[in-house]
Every structure is written in C-alpha cells, then in structure tokens.
N, C-alpha and C positions, 0 to 999 in steps of 0.2 A: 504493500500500500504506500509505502514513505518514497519508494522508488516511482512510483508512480506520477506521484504527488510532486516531487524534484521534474521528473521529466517536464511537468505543465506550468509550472514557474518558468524553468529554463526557454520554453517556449516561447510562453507571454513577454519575457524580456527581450529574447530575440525579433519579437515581432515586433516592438516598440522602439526596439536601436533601428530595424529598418525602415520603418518608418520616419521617422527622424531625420533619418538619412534623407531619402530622400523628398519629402517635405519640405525640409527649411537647413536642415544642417551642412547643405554643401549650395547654399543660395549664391556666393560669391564663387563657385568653380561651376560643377556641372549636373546643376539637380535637373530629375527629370520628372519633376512631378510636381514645378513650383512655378517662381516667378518667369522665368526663361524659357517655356511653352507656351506662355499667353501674348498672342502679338496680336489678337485684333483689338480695334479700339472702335467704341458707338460712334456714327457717322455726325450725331447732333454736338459731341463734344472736340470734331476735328475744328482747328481753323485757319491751317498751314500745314502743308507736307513738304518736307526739304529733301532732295535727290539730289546725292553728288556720286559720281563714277568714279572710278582709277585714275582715268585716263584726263581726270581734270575741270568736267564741267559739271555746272550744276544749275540744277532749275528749284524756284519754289514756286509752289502752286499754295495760292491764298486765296479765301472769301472774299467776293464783292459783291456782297447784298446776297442777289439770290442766283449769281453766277460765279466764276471763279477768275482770277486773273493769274497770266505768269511772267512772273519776274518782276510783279509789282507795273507794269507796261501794258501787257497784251492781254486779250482776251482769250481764256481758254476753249480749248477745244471739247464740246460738251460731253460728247462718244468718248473719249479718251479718258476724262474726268471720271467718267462714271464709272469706266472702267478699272481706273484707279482706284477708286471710293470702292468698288467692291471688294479690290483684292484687301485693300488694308481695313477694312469693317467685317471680314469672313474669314482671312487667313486661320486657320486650325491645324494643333498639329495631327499628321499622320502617322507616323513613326519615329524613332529616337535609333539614330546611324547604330550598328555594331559596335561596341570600343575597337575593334581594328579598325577600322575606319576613321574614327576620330581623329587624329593626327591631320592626314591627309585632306581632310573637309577639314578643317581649319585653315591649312594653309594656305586651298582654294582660296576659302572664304576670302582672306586675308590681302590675299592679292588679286581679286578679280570682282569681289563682291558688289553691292551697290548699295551704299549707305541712306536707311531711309529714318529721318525721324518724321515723326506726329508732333503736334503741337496743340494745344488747347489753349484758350482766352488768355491773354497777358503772357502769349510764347512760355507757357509753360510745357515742358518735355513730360509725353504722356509716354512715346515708345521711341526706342531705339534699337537700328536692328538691320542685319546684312544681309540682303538678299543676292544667294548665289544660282549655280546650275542647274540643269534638270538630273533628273535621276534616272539610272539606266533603262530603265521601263517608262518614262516620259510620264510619268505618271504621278511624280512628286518635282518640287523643288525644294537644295536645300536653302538653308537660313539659319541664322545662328542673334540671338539676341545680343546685344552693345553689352561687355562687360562678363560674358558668360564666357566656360570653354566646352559649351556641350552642344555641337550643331543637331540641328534639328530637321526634320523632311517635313512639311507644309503644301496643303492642300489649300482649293477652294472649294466649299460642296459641292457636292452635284456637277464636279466640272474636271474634267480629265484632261492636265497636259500642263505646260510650263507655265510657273507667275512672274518669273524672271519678264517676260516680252511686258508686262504691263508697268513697269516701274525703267525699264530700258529704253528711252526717248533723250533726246537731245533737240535743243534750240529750237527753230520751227515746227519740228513733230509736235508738241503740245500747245501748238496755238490754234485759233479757231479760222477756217479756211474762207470763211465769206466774204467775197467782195460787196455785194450787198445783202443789206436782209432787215428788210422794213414792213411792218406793216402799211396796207392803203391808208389808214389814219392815220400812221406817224409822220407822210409825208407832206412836204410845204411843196415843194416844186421840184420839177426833172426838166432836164437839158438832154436834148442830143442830138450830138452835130458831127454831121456827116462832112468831112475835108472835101472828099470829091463829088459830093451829091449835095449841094448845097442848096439844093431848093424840097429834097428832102428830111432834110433839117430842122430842129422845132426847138420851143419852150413852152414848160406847162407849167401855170401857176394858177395856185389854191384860192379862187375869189370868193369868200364867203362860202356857202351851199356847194358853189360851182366850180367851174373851172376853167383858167383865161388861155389859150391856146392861140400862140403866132410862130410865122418863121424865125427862126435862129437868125438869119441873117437880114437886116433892115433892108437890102434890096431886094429880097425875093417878097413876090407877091403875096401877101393873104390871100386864103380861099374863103369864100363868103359863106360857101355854104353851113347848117346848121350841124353841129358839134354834138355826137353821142356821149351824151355822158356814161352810160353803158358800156363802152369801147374802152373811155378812157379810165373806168374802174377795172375793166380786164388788164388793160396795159398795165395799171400801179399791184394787180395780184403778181404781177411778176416778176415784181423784187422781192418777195417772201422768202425767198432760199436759196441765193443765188451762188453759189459755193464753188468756189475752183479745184483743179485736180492734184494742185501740188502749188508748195515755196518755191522761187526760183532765182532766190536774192544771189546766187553764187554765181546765177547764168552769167557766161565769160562774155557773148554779145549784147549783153542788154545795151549796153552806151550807144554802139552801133546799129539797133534795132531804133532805140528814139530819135536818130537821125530823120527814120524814114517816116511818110504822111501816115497816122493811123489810119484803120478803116472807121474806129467811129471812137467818141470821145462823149462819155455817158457822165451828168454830175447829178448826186441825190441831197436834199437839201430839206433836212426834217424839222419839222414843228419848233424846236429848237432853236435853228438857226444852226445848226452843225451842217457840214456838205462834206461828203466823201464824193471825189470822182475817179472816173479810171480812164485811160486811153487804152482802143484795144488794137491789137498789132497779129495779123492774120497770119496763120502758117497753114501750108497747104500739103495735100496727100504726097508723100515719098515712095520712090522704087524703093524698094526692102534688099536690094542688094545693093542699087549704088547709091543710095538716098537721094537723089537728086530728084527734083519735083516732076512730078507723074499728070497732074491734072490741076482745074483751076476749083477742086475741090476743097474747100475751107474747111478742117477739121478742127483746128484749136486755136487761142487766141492769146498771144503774151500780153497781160492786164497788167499795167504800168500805174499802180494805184497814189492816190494822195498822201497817203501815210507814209511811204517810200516802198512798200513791199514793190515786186516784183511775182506775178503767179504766170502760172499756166493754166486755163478754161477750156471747158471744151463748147464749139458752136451749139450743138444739139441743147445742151444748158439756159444759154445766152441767148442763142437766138430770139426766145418769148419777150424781149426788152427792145431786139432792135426794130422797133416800129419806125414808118416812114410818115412826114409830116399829112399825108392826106388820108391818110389810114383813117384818122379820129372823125370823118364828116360823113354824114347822110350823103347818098347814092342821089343824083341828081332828081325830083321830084317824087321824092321818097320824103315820108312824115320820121321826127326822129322818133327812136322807141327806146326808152328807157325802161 
C-alpha cells in the first residue's frame, strides 16, 4: 500500500514540474504552451503594423478613419489590407518544429525573416514576431515570436498554403491602384480634352440640379442641341472604379513618353475642390516575337497622373470615361429622356 501511495505523489509532482515547464517557466527561452504561441491580435485593437525585410525596406501600414494609409502618404491598397488584417487577427499555431530542427529555423528565421510588429492606441507594442518560410508540405509557415528561441509553424484557418506572400510586399505593392474613383455625387466637374480631336473635347460642370456642358476649346463650336442629363449621369458612373494594372514609377521611358501629344488628358475635380488629373499615352498591340507594333490596336494606356505616379491601364477599363463632346445631346428632333 505505502509503495503504492509513493508511486502517486511521485506522479502528481512530476506532473506539476511539467507543467510549469512549460507554462511559464521557460517564458524567456522556449515555452510551448505560453506566451510565444499566441501571435494573433483582435482587429479593433490594431492601429499600425510595421514590416521591415533583410534586405532593408520597410512599410507601415496605419489607420485613416475608416481606411488605411502607407507610409503615412498613400493610400492603401484595400485587397491587400484585408489580406493582411486576416493573416495577423487569425494567425494560430499549428505545430511546435522537432528540437532537431530548432537550430536550423532559427537561423533561417534570423536571416531571412520579416519582422512584423502590431501596435495598439499610443504605439503601444501589442506583438512582435518573425515571419519566415513555408514548410515542406506548403502547408504551414514558420515564425518565431520577438524574444523567444522556440520557432513555431502557423496556420491561417480554413486556408492551406504560405502566410509569408501576405506580409512580403515592398513600396508600390501596398498602395491603392486607382486613378480615379469617385462617386457621381462627389463630383464638381470633369474635363476632357482630346490634343488631336479638338472639337471632341468638352467641360462638365455641376450647375445646381444640373449640368453646364461646353467645348474645351473656346473656338470650337457649341452644339445647341438639348443635353441628357441621363447620358451625362452614365458618363460620371464611370469613374467609380477606375483602377490600373500596375506602378510604373521605375518605367526607364516615361521622360520620353511625355515628350509625345497624349491621346487624351482627363481632370476630376470633387465637391471639395481637390482635382486629380491624368494624361493618357496609348501603346499598341506587339509581334510576340519581335515586339514591334503589329496593329493600330490600342491595348493599354501609360497614365501620367497628378500626384506624380506613373501606371499602366488597360483601354477595355478606361474606355467607359473616354466620351466624345457630342455624345451628351439628344439625336436631332428627338424629346430628351431622363
């Protein structure tokens, strides 16, 4: 009976040092059942996330109201944001490496990682923490929390494959891609003036109720006829989303691209009193072997914006904005129909 009674003490005691263990007692190396497994954080208490690489650059992505801005400048890119926002408000661990392993994911980590903290109200650091590679079955990525020496393999639920690509962005990648994007109420007035088509050429502005509609150029003719207001509410739905296909600040010809006449030169001008405009510069279909121009097919369009970006467009996009000044009037003895 007394042997019995020894074995269930010695037991309970051992359960209790393990315990301990790992719980809280190796918090500062490598507990695996403490603070250094919990890396997500509730999305209402983020309000900064700072991303610096190896290799030198780094972005914060900050609250502005009920959008996000990055680098304290630009506007974030919403898709990308959110995609963010999920990986660090879900992050969970999946698995705890082998001790042989350990070594080696560290040193990874160490030198290749991507350092991300969280931040809550008054820059207070809520997580810090290394996000590294995938894992040989693509199936995890690891991570290792700021401070700890026990990497970790991290999941998102429900989601099979690397977290590493959402936290892996540089300069342009997390900005927001719109050249324009307005609603028909936010707008005061639109221009667009065609260099070669100048008597296709207009200005729209917001008269009370309505809308005052002339040529762009003081010696092209006004058309008398009576102005759809119908028309000219289709034309302002089509700066709701007007998005381009890429950054292209690094392009080596831009200088020598704004030499030449654009095909059209669009300015949006909101209730504010703010105006974005773009000048758009036509590129046409390419042989796929010698790239040299194939047709007078207009595929995409280098947008030489006010802010200074520089993008690439494509026409199929764009096209719903390039209206021509006679577009907007009732068909010769036609009633207009709003």
């Amino acid at each position: 009976m007394k042997k019995n009674y020894w074995l269930i003490v010695i037991f309970v005691l051992l359960g209790g040092a393990t315990a301990w263990y790992y719980l809280g007692g190796k918090k500062n190396a490598s507990s695996t059942l403490g603070w250094d497994r919990l890396f997500k954080v509730e999305e209402k208490d983020i309000q900064k996330i700072f991303i610096a690489k190896r290799t030198g650059e780094t972005t914060t992505i900050e609250r502005d109201g009920n959008s996000w801005k990055v680098n304290g400048q630009w506007k974030a890119n919403k898709n990308i944001v959110e995609n963010l926002l999920e990986a660090v408000t879900t992050l969970e661990l999946q698995s705890v490496p082998p001790p042989v392993a350990t070594d080696n994911l560290v040193k990874e980590l160490a030198s290749r990682g991507i350092k991300v903290e969280v931040y809550g109200n008054r820059d207070k650091l809520l997580k810090a923490y290394y996000i590294g590679g995938v894992t040989a079955d693509a199936r995890g990525t690891y991570a290792i929390m700021d401070g700890s020496e026990q990497p970790m393999i991290l999941q998102i639920p429900n989601m099979t494959g690397q977290i590493r690509t959402r936290f892996d962005l540089i300069g342009d990648d997390w900005r927001d891609r719109h050249v324009f994007s307005y609603k028909p109420e936010e707008i005061e007035a639109v221009s667009v003036e065609y260099p070669q088509q100048r008597n296709k050429s207009f200005k729209l502005k917001r008269a009370g109720q309505s809308w005052e509609l002339k040529p762009f150029y003081d010696n092209v003719p006004p058309i008398s006829r009576p102005v759809s207001n119908g028309r000219i509410e289709g034309f302002l739905v089509g700066f709701g989303g007007l998005m381009s296909e890429s950054f292209e600040n690094q392009y080596a010809k831009k200088d020598s691209i704004r030499q030449m006449i654009p095909f059209a030169v669009v300015s949006v001008t909101d209730v504010k009193g703010q105006e974005r405009k773009s000048a758009f510069y036509p590129t046409y279909r390419k042989d796929k072997d010698t790239g040299e121009r194939r047709s007078d097919v207009v595929e995409r369009y280098f947008a030489d914006v006010s802010n200074g970006d520089w993008m690439l467009t494509q026409h199929r996009v764009f096209e719903k904005i390039f209206w021509p000044y006679d577009a907007f009037f009732e068909e010769p003895g036609k009633a207009v129909k709003d």
